[in-house]
N, CA, C and O atoms as CSV, one atom per row, in Angstrom:
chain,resi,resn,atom,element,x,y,z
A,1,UNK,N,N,-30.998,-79.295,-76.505
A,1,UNK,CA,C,-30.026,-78.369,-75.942
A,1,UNK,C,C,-28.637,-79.018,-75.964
A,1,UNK,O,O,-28.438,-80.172,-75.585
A,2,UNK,N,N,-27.539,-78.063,-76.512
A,2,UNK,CA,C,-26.073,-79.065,-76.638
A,2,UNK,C,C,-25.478,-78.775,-75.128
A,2,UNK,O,O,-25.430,-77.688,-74.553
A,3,UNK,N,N,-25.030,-80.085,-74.645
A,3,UNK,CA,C,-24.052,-79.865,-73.564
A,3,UNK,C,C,-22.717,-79.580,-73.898
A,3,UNK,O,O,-21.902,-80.277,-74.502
A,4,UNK,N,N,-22.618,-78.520,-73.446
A,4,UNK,CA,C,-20.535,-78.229,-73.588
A,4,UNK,C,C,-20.145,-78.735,-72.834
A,4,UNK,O,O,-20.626,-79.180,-71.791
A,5,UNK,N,N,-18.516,-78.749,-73.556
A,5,UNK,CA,C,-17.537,-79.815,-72.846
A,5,UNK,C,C,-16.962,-78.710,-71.846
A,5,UNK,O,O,-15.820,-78.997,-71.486
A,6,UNK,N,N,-17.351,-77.768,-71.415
A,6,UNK,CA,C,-16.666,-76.771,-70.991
A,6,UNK,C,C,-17.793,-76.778,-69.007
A,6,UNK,O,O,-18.977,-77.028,-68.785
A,7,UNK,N,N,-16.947,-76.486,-68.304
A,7,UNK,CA,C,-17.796,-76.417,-66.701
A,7,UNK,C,C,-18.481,-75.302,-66.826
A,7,UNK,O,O,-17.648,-74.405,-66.953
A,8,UNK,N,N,-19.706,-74.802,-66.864
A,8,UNK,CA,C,-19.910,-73.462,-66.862
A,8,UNK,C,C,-19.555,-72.165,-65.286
A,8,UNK,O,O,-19.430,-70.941,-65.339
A,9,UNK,N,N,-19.500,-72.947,-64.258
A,9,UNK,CA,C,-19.018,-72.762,-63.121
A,9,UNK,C,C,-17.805,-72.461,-62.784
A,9,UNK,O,O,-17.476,-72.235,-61.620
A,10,UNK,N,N,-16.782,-72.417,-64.079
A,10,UNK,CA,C,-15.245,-71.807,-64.269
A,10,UNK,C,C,-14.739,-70.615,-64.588
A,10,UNK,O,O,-13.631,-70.082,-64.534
A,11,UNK,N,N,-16.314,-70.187,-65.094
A,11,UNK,CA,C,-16.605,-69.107,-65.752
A,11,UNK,C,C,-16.847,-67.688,-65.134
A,11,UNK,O,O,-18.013,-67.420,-64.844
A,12,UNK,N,N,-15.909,-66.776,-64.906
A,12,UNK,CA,C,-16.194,-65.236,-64.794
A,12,UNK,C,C,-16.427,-65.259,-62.962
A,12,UNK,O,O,-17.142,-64.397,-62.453
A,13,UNK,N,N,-15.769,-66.293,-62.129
A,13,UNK,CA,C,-15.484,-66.346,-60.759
A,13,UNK,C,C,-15.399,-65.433,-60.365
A,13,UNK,O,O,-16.417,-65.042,-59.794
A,14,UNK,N,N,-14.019,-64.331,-60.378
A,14,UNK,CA,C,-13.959,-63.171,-59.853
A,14,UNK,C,C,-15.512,-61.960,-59.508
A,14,UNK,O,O,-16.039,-61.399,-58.547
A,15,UNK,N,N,-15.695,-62.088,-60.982
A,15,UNK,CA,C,-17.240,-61.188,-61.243
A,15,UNK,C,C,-17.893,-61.326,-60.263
A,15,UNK,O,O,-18.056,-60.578,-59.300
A,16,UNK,N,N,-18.558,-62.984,-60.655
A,16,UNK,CA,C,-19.692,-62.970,-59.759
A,16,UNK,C,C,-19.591,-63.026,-58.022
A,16,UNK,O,O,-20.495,-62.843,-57.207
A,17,UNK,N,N,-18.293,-63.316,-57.815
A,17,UNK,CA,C,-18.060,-62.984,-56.383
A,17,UNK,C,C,-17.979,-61.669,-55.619
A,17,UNK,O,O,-17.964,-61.524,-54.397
A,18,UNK,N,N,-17.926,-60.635,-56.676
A,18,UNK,CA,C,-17.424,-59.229,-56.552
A,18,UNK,C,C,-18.919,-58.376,-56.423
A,18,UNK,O,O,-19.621,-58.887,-57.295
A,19,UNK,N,N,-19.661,-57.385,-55.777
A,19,UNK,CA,C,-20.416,-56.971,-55.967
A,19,UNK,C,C,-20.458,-55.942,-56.875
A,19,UNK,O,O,-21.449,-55.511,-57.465
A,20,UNK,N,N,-19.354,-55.588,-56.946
A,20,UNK,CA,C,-19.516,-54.279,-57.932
A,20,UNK,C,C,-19.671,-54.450,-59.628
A,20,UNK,O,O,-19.721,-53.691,-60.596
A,21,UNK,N,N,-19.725,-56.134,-59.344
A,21,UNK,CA,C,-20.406,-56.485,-60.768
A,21,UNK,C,C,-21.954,-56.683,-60.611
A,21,UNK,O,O,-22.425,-57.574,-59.904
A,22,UNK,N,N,-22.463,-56.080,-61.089
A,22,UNK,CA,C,-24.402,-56.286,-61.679
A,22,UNK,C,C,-23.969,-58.147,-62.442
A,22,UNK,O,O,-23.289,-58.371,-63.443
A,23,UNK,N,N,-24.573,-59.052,-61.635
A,23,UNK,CA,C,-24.944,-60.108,-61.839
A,23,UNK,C,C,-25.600,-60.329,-63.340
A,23,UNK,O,O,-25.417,-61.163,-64.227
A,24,UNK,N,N,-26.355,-59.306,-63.205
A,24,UNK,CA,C,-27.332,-59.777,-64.558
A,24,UNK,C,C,-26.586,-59.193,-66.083
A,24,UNK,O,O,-27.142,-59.297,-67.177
A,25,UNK,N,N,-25.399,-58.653,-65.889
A,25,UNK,CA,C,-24.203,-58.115,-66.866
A,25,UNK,C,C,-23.522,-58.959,-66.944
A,25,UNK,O,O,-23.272,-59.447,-68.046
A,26,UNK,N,N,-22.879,-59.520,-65.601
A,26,UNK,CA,C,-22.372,-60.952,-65.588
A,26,UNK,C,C,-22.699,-62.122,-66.159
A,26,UNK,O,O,-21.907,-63.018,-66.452
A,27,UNK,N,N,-23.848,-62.120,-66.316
A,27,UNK,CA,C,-25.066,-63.464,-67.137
A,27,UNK,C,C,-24.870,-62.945,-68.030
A,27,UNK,O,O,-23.690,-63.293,-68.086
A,28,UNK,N,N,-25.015,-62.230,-69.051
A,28,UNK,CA,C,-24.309,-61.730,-70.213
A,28,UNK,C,C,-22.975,-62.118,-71.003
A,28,UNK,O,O,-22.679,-62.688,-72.053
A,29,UNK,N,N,-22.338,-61.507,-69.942
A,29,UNK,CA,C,-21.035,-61.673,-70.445
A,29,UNK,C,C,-20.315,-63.281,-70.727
A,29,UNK,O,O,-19.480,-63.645,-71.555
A,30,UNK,N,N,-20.939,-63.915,-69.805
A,30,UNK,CA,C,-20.957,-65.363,-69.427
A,30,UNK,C,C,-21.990,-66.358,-70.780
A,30,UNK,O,O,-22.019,-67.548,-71.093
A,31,UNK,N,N,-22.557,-65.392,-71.166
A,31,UNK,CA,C,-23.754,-66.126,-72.303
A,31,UNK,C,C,-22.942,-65.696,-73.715
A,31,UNK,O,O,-23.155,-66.396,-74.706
A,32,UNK,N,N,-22.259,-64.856,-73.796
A,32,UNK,CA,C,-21.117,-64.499,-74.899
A,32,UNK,C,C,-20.335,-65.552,-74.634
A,32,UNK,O,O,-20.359,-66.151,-75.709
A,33,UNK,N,N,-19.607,-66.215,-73.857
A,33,UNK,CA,C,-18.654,-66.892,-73.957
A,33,UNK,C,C,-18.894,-68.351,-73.876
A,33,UNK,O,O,-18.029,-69.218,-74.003
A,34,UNK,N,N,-20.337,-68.561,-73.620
A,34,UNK,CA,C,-20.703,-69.820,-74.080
A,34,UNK,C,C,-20.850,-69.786,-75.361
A,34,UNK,O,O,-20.132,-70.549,-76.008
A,35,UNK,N,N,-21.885,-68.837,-76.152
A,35,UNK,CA,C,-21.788,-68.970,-77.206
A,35,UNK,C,C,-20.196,-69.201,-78.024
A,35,UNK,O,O,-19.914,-70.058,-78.861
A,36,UNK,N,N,-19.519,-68.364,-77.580
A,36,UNK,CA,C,-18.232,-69.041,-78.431
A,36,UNK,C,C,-17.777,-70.148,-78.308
A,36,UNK,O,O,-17.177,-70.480,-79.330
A,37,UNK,N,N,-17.769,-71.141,-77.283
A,37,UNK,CA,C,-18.176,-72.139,-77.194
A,37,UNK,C,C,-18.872,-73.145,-77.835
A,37,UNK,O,O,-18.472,-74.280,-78.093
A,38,UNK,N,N,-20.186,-72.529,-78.126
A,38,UNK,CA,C,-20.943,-73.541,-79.251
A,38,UNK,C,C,-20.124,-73.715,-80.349
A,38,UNK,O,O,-19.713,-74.765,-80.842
A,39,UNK,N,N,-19.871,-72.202,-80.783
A,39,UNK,CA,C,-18.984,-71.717,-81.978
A,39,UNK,C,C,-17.795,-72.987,-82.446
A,39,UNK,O,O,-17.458,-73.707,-83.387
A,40,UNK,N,N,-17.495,-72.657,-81.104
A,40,UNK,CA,C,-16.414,-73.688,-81.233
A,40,UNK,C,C,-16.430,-75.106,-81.637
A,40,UNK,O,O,-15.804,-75.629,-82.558
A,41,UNK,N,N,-17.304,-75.678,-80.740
A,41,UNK,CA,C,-17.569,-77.068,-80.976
A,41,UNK,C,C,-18.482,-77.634,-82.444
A,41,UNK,O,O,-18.491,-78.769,-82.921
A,42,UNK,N,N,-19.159,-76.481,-82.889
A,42,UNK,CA,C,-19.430,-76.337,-84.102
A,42,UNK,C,C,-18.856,-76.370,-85.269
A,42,UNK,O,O,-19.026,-77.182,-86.178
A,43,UNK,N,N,-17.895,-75.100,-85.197
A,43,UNK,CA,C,-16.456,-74.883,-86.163
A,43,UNK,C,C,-15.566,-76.145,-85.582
A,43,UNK,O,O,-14.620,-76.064,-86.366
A,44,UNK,N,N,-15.442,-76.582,-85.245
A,44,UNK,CA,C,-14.358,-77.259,-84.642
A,44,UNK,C,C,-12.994,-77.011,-85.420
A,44,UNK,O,O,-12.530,-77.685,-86.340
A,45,UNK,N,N,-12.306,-75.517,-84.631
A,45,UNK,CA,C,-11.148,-74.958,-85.059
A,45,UNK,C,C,-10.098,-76.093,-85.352
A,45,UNK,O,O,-10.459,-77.105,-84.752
A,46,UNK,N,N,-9.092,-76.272,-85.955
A,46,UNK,CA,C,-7.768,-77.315,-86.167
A,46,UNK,C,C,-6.583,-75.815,-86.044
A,46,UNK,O,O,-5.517,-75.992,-85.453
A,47,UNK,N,N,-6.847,-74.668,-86.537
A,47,UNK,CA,C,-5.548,-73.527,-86.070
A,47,UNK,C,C,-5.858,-72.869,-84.787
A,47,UNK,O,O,-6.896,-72.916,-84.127
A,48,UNK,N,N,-4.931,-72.346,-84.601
A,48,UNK,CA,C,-5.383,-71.201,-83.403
A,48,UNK,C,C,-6.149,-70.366,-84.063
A,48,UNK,O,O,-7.315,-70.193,-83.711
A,49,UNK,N,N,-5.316,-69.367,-85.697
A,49,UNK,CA,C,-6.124,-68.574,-86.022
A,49,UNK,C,C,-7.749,-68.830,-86.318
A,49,UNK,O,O,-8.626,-68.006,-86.579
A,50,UNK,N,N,-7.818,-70.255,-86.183
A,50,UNK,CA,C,-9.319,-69.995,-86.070
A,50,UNK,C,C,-10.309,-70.139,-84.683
A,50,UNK,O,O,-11.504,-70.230,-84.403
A,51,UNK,N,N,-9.134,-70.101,-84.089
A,51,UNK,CA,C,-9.704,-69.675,-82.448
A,51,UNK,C,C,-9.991,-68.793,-82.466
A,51,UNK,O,O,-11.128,-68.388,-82.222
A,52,UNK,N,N,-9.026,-68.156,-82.770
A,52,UNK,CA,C,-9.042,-66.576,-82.476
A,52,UNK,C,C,-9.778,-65.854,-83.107
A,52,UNK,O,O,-9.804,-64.640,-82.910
A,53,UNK,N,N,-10.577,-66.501,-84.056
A,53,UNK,CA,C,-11.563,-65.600,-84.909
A,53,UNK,C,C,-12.997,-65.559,-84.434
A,53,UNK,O,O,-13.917,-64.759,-84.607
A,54,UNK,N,N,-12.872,-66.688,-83.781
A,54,UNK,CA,C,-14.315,-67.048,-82.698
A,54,UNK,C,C,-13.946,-65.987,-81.403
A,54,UNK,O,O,-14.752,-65.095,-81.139
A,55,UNK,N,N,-12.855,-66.114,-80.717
A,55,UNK,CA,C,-12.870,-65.703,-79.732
A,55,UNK,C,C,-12.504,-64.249,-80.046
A,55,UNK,O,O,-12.413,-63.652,-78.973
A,56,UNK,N,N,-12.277,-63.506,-80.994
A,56,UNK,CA,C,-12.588,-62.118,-81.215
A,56,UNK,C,C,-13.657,-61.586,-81.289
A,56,UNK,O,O,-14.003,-60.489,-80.852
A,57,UNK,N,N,-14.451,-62.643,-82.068
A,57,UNK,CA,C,-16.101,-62.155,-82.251
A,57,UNK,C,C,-17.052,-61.783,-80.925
A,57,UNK,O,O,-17.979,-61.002,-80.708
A,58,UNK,N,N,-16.245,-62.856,-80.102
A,58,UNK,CA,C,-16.852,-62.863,-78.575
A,58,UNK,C,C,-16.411,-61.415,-77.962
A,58,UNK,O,O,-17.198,-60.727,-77.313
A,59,UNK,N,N,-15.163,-61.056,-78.218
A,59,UNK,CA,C,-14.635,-60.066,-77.623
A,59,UNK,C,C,-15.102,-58.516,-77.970
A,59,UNK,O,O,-14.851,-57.422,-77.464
A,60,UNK,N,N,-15.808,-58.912,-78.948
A,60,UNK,CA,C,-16.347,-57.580,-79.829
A,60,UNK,C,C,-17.730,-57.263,-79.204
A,60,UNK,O,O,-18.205,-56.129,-79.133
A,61,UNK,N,N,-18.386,-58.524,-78.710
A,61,UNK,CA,C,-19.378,-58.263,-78.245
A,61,UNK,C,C,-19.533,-57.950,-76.859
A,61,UNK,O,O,-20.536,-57.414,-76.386
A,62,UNK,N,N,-18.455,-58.318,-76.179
A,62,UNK,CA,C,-17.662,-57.852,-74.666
A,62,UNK,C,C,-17.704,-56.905,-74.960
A,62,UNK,O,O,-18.620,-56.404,-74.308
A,63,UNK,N,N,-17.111,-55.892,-75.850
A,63,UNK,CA,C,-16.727,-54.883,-75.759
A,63,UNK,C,C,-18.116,-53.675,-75.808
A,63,UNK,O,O,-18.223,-52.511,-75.423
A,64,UNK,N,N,-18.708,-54.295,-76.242
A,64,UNK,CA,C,-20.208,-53.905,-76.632
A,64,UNK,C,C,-21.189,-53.600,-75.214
A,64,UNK,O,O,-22.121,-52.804,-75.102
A,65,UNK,N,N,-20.605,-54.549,-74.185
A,65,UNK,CA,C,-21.809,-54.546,-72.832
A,65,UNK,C,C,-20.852,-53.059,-72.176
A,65,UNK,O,O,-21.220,-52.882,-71.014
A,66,UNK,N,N,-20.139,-52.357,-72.454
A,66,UNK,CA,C,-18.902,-51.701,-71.741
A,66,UNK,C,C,-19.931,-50.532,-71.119
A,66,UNK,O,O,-19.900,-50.281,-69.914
A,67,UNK,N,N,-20.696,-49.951,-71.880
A,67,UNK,CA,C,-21.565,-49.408,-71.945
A,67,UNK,C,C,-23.019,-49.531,-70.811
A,67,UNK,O,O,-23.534,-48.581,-70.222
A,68,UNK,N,N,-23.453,-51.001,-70.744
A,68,UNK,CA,C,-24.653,-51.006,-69.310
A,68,UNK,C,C,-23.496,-51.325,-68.227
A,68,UNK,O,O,-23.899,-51.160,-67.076
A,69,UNK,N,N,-22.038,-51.780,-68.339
A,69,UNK,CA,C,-21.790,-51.813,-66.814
A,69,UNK,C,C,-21.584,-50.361,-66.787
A,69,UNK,O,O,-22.387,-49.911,-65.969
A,70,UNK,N,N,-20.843,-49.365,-67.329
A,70,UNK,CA,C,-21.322,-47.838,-66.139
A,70,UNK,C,C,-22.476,-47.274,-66.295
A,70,UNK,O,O,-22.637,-46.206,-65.705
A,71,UNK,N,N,-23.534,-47.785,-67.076
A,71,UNK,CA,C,-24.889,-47.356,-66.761
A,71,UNK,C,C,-25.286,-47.353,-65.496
A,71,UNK,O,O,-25.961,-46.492,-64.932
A,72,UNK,N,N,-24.557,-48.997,-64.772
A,72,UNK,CA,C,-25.153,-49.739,-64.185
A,72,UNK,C,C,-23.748,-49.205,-62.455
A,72,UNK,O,O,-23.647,-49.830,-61.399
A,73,UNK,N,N,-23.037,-48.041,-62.837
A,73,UNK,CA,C,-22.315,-47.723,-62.437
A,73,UNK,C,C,-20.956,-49.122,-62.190
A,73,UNK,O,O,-20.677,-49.442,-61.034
A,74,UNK,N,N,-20.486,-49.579,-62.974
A,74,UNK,CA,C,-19.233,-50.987,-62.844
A,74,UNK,C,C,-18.838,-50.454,-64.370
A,74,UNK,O,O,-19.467,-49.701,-65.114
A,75,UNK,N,N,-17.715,-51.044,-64.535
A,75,UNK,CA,C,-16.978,-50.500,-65.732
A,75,UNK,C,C,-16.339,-52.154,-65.624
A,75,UNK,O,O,-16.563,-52.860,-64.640
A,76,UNK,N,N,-15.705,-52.509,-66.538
A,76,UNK,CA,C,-14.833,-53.673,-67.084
A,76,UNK,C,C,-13.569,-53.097,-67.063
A,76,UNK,O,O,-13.001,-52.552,-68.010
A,77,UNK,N,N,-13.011,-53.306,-65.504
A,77,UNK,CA,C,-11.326,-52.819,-65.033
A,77,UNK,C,C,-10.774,-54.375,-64.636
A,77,UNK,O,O,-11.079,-55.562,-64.749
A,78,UNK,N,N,-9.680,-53.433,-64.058
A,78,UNK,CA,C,-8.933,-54.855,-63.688
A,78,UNK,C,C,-9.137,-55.944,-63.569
A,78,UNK,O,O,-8.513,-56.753,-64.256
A,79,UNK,N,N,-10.237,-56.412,-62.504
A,79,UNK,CA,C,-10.686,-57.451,-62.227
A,79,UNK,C,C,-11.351,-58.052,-62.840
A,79,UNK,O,O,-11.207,-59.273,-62.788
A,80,UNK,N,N,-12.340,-57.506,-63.664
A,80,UNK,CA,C,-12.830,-57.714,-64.693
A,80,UNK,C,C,-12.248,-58.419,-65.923
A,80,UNK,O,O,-12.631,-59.481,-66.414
A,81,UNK,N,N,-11.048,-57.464,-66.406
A,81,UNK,CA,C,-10.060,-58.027,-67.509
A,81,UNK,C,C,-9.769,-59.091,-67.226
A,81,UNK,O,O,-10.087,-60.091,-67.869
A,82,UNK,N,N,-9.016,-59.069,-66.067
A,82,UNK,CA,C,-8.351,-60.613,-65.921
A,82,UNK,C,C,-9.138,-61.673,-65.476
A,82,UNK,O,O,-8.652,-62.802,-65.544
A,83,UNK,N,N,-10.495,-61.489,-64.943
A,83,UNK,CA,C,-11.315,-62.599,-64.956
A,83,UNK,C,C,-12.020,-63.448,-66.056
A,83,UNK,O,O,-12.388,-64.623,-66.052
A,84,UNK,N,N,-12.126,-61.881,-67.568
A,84,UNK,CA,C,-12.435,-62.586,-68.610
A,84,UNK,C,C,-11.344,-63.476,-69.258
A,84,UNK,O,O,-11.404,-64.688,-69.464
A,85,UNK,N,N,-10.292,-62.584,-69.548
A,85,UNK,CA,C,-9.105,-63.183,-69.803
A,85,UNK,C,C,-8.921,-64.653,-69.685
A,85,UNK,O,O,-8.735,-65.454,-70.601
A,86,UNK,N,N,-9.024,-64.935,-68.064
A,86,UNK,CA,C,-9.268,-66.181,-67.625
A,86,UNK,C,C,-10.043,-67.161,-68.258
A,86,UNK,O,O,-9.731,-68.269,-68.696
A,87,UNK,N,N,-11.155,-66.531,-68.230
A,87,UNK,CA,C,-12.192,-67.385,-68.895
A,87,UNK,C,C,-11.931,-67.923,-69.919
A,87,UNK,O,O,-12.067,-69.134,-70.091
A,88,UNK,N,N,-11.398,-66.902,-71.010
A,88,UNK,CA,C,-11.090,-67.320,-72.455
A,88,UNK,C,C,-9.749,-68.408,-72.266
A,88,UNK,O,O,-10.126,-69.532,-72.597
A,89,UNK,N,N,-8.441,-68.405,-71.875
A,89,UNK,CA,C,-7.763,-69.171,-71.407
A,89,UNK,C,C,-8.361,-70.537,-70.931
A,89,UNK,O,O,-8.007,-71.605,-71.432
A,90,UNK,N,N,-9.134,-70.452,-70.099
A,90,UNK,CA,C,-9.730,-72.060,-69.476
A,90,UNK,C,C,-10.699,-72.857,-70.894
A,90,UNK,O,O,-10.701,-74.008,-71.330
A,91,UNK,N,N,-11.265,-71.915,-71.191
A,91,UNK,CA,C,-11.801,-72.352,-73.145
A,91,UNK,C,C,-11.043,-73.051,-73.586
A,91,UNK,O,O,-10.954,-74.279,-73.591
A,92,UNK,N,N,-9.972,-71.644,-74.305
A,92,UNK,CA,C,-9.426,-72.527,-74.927
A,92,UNK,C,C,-8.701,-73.245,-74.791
A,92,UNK,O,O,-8.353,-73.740,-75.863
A,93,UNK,N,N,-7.738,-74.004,-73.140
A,93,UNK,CA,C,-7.510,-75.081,-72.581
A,93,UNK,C,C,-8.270,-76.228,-72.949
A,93,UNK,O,O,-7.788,-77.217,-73.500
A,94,UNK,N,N,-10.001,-76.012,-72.494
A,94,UNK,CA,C,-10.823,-77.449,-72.840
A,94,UNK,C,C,-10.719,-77.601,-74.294
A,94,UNK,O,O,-10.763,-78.828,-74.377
A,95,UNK,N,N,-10.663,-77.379,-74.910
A,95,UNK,CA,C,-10.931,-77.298,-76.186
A,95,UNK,C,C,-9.424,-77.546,-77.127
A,95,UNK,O,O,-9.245,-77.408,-78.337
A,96,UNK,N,N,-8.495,-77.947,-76.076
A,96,UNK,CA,C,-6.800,-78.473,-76.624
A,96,UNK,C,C,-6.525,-77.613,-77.152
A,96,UNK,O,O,-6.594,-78.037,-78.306
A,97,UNK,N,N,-6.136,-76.287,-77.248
A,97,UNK,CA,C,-5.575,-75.196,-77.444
A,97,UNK,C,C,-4.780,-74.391,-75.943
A,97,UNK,O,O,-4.883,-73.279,-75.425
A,98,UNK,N,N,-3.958,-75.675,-75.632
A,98,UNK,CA,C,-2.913,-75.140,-74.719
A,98,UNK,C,C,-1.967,-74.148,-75.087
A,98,UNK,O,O,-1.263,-73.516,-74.300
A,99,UNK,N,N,-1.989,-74.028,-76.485
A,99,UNK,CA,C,-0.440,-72.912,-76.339
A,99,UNK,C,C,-1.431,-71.409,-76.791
A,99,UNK,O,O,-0.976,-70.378,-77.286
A,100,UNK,N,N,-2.270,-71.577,-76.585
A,100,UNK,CA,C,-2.926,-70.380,-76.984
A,100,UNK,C,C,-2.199,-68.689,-76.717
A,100,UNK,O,O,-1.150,-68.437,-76.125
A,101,UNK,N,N,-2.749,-68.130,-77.092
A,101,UNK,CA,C,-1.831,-66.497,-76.958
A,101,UNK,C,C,-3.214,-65.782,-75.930
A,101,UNK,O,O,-4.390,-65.752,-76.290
A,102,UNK,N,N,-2.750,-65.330,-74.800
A,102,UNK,CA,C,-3.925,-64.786,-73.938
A,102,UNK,C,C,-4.046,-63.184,-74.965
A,102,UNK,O,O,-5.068,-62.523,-75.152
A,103,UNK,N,N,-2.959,-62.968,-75.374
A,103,UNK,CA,C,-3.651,-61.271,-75.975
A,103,UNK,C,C,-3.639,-61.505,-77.049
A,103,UNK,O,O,-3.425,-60.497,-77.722
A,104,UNK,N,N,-3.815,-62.717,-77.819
A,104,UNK,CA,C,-4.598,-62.885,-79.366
A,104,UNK,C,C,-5.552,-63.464,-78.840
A,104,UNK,O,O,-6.181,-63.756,-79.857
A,105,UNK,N,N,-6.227,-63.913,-77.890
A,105,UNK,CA,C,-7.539,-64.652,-77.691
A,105,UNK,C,C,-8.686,-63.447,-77.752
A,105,UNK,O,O,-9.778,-63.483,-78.319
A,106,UNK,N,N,-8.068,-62.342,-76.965
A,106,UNK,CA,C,-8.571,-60.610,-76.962
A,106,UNK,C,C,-8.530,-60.014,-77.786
A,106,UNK,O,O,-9.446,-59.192,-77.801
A,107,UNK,N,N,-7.677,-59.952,-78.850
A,107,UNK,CA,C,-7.229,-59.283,-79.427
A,107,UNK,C,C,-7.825,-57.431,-79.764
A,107,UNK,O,O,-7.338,-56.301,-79.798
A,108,UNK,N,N,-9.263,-58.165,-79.969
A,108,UNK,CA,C,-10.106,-56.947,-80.563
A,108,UNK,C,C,-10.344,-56.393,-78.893
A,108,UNK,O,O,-11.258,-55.571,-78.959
A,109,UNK,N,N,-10.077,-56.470,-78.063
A,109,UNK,CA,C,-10.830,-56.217,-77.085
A,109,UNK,C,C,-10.536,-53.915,-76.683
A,109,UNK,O,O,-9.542,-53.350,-77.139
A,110,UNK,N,N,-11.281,-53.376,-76.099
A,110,UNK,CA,C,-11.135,-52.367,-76.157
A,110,UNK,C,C,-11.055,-51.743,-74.943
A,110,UNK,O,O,-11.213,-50.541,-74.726
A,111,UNK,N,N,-10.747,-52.807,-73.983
A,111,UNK,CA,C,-10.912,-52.722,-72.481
A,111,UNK,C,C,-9.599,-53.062,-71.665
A,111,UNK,O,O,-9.610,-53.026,-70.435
């Protein structure tokens, strides 16, 4: 099993503190963004644009759960946005991509 250089406990705070997130959507969303993660440390990006090609892929698949949170009656709003947002930001922080662009990290996002 690879250990990331990344805390997984930094990850999607707001959410899981919030009830009106389904936890087990949250574990999801949170398992997308590790995987980009692996991605990462795998690819081991040298541009942003190839951050951003990982972290779109992630975002595509975010965009994809949009669907069981109002099954699950929760939608991916405000708090939501900016908690993922976050997430992707603290990434690509560990990962020395300080000047990163928070709405190219999203880019694809549909939320």
């Amino acid at each position: 099993m690879m250990v990331l250089k990344i805390d997984e406990s930094k990850l999607l705070t707001d959410m899981y503190s919030d009830e009106y997130f389904p936890n087990h959507l949250v574990d999801k969303l949170k398992s997308i963004l590790l995987t980009a993660c692996k991605e990462i440390e795998s690819q081991k990006p040298k541009k942003l644009e190839e951050l951003y090609t990982i972290t779109c892929q992630a975002t595509e698949l975010i965009n994809d759960l949009q669907g069981e949170f109002e099954e699950s009656d929760s939608e991916i709003e405000t708090v939501a946005r900016d908690d993922i947002v976050s997430s992707f930001e603290y990434i690509a922080t560990m990962y020395g991509f300080t000047n990163a662009d928070l709405e190219e990290l999203v880019a694809t996002r549909d939320w």
